[in-house]
C-alpha positions in Angstrom: 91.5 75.5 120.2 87.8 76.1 119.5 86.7 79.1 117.6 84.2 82.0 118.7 80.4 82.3 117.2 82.2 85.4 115.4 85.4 83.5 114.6 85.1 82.7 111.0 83.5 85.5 108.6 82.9 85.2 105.1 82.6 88.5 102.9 79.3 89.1 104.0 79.0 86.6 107.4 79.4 83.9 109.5 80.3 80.4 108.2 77.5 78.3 109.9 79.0 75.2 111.6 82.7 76.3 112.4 81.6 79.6 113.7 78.9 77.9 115.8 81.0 75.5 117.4 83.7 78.6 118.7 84.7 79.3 122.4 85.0 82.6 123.4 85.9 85.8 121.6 109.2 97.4 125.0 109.0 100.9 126.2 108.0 102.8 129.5 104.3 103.0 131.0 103.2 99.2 129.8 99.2 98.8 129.4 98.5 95.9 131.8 99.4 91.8 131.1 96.9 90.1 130.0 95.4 88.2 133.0 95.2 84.3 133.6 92.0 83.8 131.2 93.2 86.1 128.9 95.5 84.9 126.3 95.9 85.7 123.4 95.7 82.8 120.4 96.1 83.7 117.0 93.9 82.7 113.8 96.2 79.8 113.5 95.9 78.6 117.1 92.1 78.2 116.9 92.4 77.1 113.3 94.5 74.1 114.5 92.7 73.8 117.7 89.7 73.2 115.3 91.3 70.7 113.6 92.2 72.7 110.7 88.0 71.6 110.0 87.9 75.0 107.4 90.1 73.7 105.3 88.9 70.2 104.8 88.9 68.7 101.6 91.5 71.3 100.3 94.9 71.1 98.7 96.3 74.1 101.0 99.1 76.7 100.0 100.0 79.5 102.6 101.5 82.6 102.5 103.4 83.2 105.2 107.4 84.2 106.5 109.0 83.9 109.5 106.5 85.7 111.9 104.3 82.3 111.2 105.1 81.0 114.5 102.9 79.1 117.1 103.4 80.4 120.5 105.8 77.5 121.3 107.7 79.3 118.3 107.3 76.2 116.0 106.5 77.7 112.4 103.1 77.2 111.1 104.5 75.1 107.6 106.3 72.8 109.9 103.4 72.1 112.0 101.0 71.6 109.2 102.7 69.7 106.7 103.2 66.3 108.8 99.4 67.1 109.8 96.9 64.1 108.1 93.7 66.4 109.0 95.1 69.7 106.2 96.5 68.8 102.8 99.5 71.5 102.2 100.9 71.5 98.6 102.4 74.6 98.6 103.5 78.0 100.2 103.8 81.3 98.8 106.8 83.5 100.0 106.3 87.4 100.2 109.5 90.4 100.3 112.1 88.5 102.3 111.2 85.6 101.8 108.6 82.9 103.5 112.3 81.7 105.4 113.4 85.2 105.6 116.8 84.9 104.3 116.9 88.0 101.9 116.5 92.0 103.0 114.3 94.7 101.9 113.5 94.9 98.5 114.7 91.2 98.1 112.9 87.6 97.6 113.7 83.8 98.2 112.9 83.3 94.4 111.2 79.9 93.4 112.8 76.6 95.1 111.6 73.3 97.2 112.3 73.9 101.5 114.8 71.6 102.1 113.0 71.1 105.9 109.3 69.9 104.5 109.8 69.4 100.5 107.0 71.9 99.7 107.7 74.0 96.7 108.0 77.8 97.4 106.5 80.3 95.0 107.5 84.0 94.9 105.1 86.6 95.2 107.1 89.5 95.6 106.2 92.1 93.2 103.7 89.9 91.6 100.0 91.3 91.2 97.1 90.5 88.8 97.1 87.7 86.4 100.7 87.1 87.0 100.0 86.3 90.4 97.0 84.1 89.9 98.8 82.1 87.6 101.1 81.4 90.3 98.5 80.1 92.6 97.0 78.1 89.3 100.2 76.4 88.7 100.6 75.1 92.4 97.3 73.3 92.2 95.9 74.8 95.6 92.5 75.3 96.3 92.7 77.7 99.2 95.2 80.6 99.8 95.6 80.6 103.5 97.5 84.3 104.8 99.2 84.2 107.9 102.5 87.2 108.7 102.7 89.7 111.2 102.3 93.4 110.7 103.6 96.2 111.7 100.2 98.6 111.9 101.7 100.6 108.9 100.0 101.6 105.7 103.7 101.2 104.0 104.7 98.2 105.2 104.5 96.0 102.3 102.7 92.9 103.5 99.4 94.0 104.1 100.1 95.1 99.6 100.6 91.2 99.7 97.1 90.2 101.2 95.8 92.5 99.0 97.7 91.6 96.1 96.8 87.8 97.0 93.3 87.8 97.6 93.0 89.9 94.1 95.2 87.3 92.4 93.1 84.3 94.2 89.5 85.9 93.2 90.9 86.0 89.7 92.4 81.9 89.8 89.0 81.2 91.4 90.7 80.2 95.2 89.4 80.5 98.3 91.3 83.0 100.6 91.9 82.3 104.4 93.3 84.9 107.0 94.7 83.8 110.1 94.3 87.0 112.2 97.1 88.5 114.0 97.2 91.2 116.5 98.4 94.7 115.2 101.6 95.2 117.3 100.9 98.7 118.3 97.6 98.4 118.9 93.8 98.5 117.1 92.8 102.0 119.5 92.8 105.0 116.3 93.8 105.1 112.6 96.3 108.3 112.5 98.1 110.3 109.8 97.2 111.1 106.0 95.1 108.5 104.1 96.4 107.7 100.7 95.7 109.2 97.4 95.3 107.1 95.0 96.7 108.8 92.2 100.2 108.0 94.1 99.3 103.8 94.8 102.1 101.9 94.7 103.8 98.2 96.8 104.0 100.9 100.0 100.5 101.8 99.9 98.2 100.5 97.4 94.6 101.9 98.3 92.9 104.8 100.2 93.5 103.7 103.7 95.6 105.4 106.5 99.4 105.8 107.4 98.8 103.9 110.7 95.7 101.7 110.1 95.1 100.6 113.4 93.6 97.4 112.0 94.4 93.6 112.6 95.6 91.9 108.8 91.9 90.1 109.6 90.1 93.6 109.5 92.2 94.7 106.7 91.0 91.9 104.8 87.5 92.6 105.1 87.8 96.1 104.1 89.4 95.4 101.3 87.4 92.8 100.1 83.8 94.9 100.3 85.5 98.6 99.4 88.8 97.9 96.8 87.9 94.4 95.5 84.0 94.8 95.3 84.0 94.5 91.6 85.2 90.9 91.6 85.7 89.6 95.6 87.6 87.0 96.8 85.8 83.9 98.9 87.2 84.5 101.9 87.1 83.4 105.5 89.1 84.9 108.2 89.6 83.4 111.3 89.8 85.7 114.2 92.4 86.1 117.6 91.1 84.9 120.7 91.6 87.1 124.1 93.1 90.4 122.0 91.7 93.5 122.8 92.0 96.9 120.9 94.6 98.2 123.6 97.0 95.8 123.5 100.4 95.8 122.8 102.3 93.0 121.6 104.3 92.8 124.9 101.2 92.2 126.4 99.6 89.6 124.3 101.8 86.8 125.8 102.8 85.7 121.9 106.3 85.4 120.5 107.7 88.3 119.1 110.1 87.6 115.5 111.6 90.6 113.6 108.8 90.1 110.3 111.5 91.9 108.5 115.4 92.8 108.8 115.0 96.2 110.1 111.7 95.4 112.1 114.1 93.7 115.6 111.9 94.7 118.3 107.7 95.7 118.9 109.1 98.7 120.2 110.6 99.5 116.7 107.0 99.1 115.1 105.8 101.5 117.7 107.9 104.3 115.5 108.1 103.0 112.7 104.4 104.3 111.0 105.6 108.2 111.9 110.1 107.3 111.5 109.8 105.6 108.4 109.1 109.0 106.5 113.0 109.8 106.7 113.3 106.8 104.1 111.9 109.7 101.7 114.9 111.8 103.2 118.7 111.8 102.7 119.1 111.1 106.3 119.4 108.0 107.7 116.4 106.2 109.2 118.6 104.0 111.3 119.1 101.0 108.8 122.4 99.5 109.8 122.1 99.8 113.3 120.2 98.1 116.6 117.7 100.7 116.3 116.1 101.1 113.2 113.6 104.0 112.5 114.0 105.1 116.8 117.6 106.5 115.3 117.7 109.2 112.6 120.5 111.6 111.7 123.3 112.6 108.8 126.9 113.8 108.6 126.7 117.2 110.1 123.8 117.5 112.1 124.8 118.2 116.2 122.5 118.5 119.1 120.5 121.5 117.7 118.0 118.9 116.4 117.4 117.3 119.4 116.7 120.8 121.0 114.4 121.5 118.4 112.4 118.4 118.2 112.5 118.2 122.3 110.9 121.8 122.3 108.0 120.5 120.4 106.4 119.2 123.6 105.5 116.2 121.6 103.0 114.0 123.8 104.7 110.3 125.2 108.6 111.4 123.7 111.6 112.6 124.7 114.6 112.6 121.9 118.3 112.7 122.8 121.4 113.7 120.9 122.7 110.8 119.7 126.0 109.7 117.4 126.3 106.3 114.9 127.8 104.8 112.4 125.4 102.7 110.3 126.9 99.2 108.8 125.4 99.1 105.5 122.4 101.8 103.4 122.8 105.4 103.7 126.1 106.8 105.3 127.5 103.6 105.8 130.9 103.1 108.0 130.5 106.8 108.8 129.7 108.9 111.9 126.9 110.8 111.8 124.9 112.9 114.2 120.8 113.1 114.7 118.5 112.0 117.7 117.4 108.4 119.2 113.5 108.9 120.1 112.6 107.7 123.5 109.3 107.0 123.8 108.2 107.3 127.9 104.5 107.1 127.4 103.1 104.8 124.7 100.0 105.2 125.3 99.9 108.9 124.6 102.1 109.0 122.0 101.6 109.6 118.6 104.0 108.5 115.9 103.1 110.1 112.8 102.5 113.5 114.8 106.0 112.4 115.7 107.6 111.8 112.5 106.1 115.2 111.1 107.6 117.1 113.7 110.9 115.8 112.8 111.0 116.2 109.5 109.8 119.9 110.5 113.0 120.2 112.9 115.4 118.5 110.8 114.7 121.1 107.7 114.5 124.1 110.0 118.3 123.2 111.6 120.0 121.6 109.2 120.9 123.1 106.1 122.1 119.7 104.7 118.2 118.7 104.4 116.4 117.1 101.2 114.1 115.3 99.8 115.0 112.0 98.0 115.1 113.2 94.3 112.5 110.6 93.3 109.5 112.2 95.9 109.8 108.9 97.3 108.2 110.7 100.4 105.1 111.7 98.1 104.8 107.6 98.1 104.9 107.2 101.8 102.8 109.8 103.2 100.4 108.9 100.4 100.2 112.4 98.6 102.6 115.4 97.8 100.8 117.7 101.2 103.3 116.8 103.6 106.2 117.3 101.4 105.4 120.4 99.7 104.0 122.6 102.9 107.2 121.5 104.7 108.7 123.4 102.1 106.7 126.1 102.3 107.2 126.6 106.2 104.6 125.0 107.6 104.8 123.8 111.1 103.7 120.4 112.7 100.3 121.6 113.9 99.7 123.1 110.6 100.8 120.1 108.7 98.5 117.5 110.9 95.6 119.3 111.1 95.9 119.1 106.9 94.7 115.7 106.8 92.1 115.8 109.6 89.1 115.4 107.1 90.3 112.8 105.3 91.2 110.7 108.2 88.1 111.2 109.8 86.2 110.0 106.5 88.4 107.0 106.8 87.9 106.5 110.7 83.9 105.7 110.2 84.7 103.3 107.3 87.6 101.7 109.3 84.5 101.1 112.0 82.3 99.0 109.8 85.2 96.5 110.0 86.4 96.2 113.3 85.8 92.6 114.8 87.2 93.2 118.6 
């Protein structure tokens, strides 16, 4: 496919003769489907449309996993490597795995892909000069990016772009993004923005709990604000036909789980506010069909629900709910806690959300705590949330906490957007 005059940006602009040539730019109450001349192609559709003319000249490695799919759900390494017009040497495999064989906090390791012969490289947990003399020792001369997100500041693969392009500034590689849209839409960033003082792999820099970026935008940001000192060359190659509203179900693409626990679009639509109970010693679902919309621990009843339902939270509706997860926290046991239903996606709000049952889960279960390590400090990006929880605060009081910080982040989020 051909690529929009805005398709491919450097750092600081277009890239002259690509970006000349372009062409154009799960639950209740869906926004509409995208109509007959809107469909949505990915960074890699127009790449390949283009024939793969940014990377000319190149010995190619990719990061990538599973969620590097075309929309005939062919994977991207497949479809390149018997290509003539790209060179690919190599491909770089991120938590899980570039095949996706192993679960969280796991990696593939170092091997060859029995389907193409490629060698894999692990970057899990790999930053810095470690990770740049990974992409030295494969020979490459670009780092191409290309994995689904899940619009959430702790969701550990946008901490791999970032990781990458730092690493592939430091080998001296060019770094391509293949844009992707955010399944949950681009439409607000929400929640606390990050401290940096409590950076880690689920949050690395000062940006908030639910971005509302593409990985593109992301990418951008980072490279002017986080990497300025020493930026990566990079190029990113825009989406055609995605607009800021959209949610996956709309954009016509395939949708593949980009991790274990991540089945469903409607799963990332809770996941930035549900994913806080990972901090908890409740379950956040893990073990079951519904990761992060299921929640609960031995000896919690329908009290919870009551609470949480008596919120008046905008777009949900929570219902008593009994499981028995198959494997992480409770496993083989029966426990009680809610199932969120969310009836109005485009009103709802999912770190408002998760606050207001963390809130209700303290306040009616005497059971409640905190994972000993703070591990919620981590998430939420700061010790705020945890500690005036504690202290009695309720949801409003606990949102409107990070209001200025978010809105400093908003009008630097702006500076980036590309659709």
């Amino acid at each position: 496919m051909s690529l929009s005059r805005r398709g491919l940006l450097a750092a600081g602009g277009a890239v002259g003769a690509l970006a000349a040539t372009a062409a154009g730019a799960g639950t209740a109450t869906a926004s509409p489907a995208p109509g007959k001349g809107r469909k949505v192609r990915t960074g890699f559709d127009r790449l390949a449309a283009d024939g793969y003319a940014l990377l000319k000249g190149q010995k190619v490695g990719i990061v990538t996993n599973p969620t590097g799919i075309t929309s005939d759900v062919r994977h991207i390494v497949d479809v390149m490597h018997p290509d003539d017009r790209v060179d690919l040497t190599a491909v770089f495999g991120p938590e899980h795995g570039f095949r996706g064989t192993a679960q969280a906090g796991g990696s593939e390791g170092r091997y060859d892909d029995p389907a193409t012969g490629l060698p894999v490289y692990d970057t899990y947990l790999k930053s810095g000069q470690p990770l740049a003399d990974v992409f030295t020792a494969s020979g490459v001369d670009t780092v191409v990016f290309d994995i689904q997100d899940a619009g959430a500041r702790f969701y550990t693969y946008i901490w791999t772009l970032y990781d990458c392009m730092e690493a592939a500034a430091l080998a001296g590689k060019r770094f391509v993004v293949l844009d992707r849209p955010n399944p949950v839409t681009g439409r607000a960033a929400l929640g606390p923005v990050l401290d940096p003082a409590f950076g880690t792999f689920v949050g690395r820099r000062e940006i908030a709990q639910a971005h509302g970026m593409t990985v593109a935008e992301l990418a951008l940001l980072f490279n002017a604000r986080f990497l300025a000192e020493r930026p990566v060359d990079l190029r990113v190659v825009k989406m055609s036909g995605w607009k800021r509203t959209d949610f996956f179900d709309t954009t016509g693409l395939p949708w593949v789980p980009p991790s274990p626990n991540m089945p469903t679009a409607d799963t990332a639509l809770v996941y930035s506010g549900t994913c806080l109970f990972e901090g908890t010693n409740l379950s956040e679902g893990r073990g079951t069909t519904r990761p992060f919309e299921l929640l609960g621990a031995e000896g919690i009843d329908h009290r919870w629900a009551d609470a949480a339902n008596a919120l008046g939270l905008p777009g949900v509706a929570f219902r008593e709910a009994y499981f028995a997860p198959t494997f992480s926290k409770f496993q083989g046991k029966t426990v009680g806690g809610v199932q969120l239903h969310v009836q109005d996606r485009e009103v709802f709000d999912p770190v408002r959300t998760g606050i207001g049952l963390l809130v209700t889960a303290k306040r009616t279960w005497d059971g409640f705590a905190w994972r000993p390590d703070n591990w919620i400090d981590k998430l939420t990006g700061n010790t705020r949330v945890r500690t005036m929880i504690d202290a009695g605060a309720d949801t409003d009081e606990v949102v409107g906490a990070w209001s200025a910080d978010l809105a400093a982040f908003r009008a630097v989020r702006e500076r980036y957007l590309q659709y």
